[in-house]
C-alpha positions in Angstrom: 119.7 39.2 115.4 118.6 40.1 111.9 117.9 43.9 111.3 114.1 45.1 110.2 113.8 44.9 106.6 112.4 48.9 106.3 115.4 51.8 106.8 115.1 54.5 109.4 114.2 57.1 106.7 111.4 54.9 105.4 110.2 54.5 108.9 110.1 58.1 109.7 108.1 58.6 106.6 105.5 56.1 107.5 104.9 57.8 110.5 105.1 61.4 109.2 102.1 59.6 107.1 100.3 58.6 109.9 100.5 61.6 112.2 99.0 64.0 109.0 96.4 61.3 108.4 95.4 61.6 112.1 95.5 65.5 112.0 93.1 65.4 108.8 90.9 63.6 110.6 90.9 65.1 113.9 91.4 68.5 112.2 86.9 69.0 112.1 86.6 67.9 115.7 89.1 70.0 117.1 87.9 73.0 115.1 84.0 72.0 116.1 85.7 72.1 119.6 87.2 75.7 119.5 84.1 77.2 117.7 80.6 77.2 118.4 77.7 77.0 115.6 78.2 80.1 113.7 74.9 83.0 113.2 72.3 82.2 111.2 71.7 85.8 110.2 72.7 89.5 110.3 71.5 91.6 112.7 70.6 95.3 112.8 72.5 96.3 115.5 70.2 99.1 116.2 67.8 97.3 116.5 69.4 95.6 119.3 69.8 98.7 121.7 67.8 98.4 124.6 66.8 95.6 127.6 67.2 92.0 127.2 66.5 90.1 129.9 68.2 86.4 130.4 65.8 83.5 130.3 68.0 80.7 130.2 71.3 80.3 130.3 74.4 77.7 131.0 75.2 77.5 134.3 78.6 79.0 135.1 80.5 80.1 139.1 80.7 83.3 137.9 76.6 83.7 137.5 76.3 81.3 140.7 74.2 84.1 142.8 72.9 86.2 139.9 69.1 86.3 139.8 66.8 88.6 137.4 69.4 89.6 135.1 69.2 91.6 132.1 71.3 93.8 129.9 71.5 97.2 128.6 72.7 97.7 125.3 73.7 101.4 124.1 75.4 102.8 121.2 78.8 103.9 121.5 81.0 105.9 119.1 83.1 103.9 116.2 80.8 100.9 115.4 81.3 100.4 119.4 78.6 99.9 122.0 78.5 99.6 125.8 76.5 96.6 127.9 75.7 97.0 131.1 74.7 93.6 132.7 72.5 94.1 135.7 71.6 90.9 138.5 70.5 90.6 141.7 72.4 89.3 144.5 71.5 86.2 146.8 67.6 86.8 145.4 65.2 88.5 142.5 64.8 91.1 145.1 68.7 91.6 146.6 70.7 94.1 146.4 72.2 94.7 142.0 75.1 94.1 140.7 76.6 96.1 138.0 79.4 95.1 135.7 80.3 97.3 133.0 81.3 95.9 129.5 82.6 97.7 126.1 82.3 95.8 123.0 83.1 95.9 118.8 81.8 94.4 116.2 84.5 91.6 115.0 82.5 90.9 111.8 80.5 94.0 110.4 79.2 91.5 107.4 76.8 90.5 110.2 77.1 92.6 113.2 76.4 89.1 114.3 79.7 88.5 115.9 81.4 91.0 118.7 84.4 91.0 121.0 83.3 92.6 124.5 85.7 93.5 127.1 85.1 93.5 131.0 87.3 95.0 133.6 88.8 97.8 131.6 90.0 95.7 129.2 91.5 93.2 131.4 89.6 90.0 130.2 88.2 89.8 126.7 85.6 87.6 125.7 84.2 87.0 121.8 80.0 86.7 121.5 78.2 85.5 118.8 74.6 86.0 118.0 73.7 82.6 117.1 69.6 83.7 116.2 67.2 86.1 116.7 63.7 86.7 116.1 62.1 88.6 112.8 61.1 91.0 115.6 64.1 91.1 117.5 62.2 89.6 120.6 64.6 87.2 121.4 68.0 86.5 120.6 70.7 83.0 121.2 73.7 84.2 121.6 77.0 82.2 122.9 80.3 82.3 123.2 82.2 81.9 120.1 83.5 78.4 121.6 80.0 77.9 122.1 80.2 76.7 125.8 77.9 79.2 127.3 74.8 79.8 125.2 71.9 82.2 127.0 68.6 83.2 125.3 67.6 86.3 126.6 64.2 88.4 125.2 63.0 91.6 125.6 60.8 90.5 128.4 61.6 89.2 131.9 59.4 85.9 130.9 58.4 84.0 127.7 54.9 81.9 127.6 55.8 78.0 128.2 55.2 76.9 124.3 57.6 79.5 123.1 60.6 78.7 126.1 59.8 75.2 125.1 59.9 75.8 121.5 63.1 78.6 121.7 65.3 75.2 124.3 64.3 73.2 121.1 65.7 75.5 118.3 68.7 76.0 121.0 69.6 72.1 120.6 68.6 72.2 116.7 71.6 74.4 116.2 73.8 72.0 117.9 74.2 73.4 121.3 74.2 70.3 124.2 75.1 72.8 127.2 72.9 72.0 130.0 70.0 75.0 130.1 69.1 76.6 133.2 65.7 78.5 133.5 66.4 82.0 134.9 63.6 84.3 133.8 60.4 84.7 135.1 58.2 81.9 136.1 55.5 83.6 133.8 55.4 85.4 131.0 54.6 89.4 131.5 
């Protein structure tokens, strides 16, 4: 039997060649995979202090029986703050439940980006703030993977033409995570 006309070195080589050219081109879908659309702008993070209630938000098991939720965002010594997110159990009007969450800014360029921690520290979980409005009525914000994405506003509802218009500007930035409405039925 006649032996191949390439060596073993020259073989290895070629596929050494192949295996980078394959990374290179995988390289931007597997980083568009582990990261999520970055934030369009800084935020004041003062300005962010206070209620924000969820209006819509990916569906995930561990939000399964969580009606009227909301947030509480308070300042917390060294560039820290503390969120305490707040839903009902079985129903808007069930009993609460409370889970308790420190964070830290991870990018103070921005304050856009934080790293919040749940259980004493036990699971940690990066956040971005994808958008917000001028008035800081409603923010996106996501995971930094960007597979849970939640717009919440200072409200417990939005009128129909801005949800409808704030779902839009969710896909715009390149988010295709199924939406589910949680807020109020009506605006306030």
């Amino acid at each position: 039997m006649p032996s191949p006309s390439f060596s073993r070195p020259l073989f290895r080589r070629l596929l050494a060649g192949l295996a980078a050219a394959g990374l290179a081109f995988a390289a931007p879908a597997l980083a568009f995979a582990t990261t999520g659309p970055e934030p369009r702008q800084a935020i004041d993070i003062d300005r962010f202090m206070g209620r924000w209630y969820e209006i819509v938000r990916t569906p995930n098991d561990r939000q399964r029986n969580c009606h009227g939720a909301y947030q509480v965002w308070a300042k917390a010594p060294k560039d820290g703050f503390h969120i305490d997110q707040v839903c009902h159990v079985g129903d808007r009007d069930g009993p609460q439940r409370h889970v308790a969450t420190s964070a830290r800014i991870v990018d103070p360029t921005t304050n856009a980006k934080f790293e919040a921690s749940f259980f004493g520290g036990l699971i940690r979980r990066q956040y971005w703030v994808i958008d917000h409005g001028d008035n800081y009525g409603w923010m996106i914000a996501s995971t930094a993977d960007g597979k849970f994405v939640a717009l919440l506003a200072r409200t417990p509802g939005l009128p129909a033409a801005k949800l409808a218009a704030l779902k839009s500007r969710i896909r715009a930035l390149g988010f295709d995570n199924t939406l589910q409405d949680v807020g109020l039925d009506r605006a306030p």
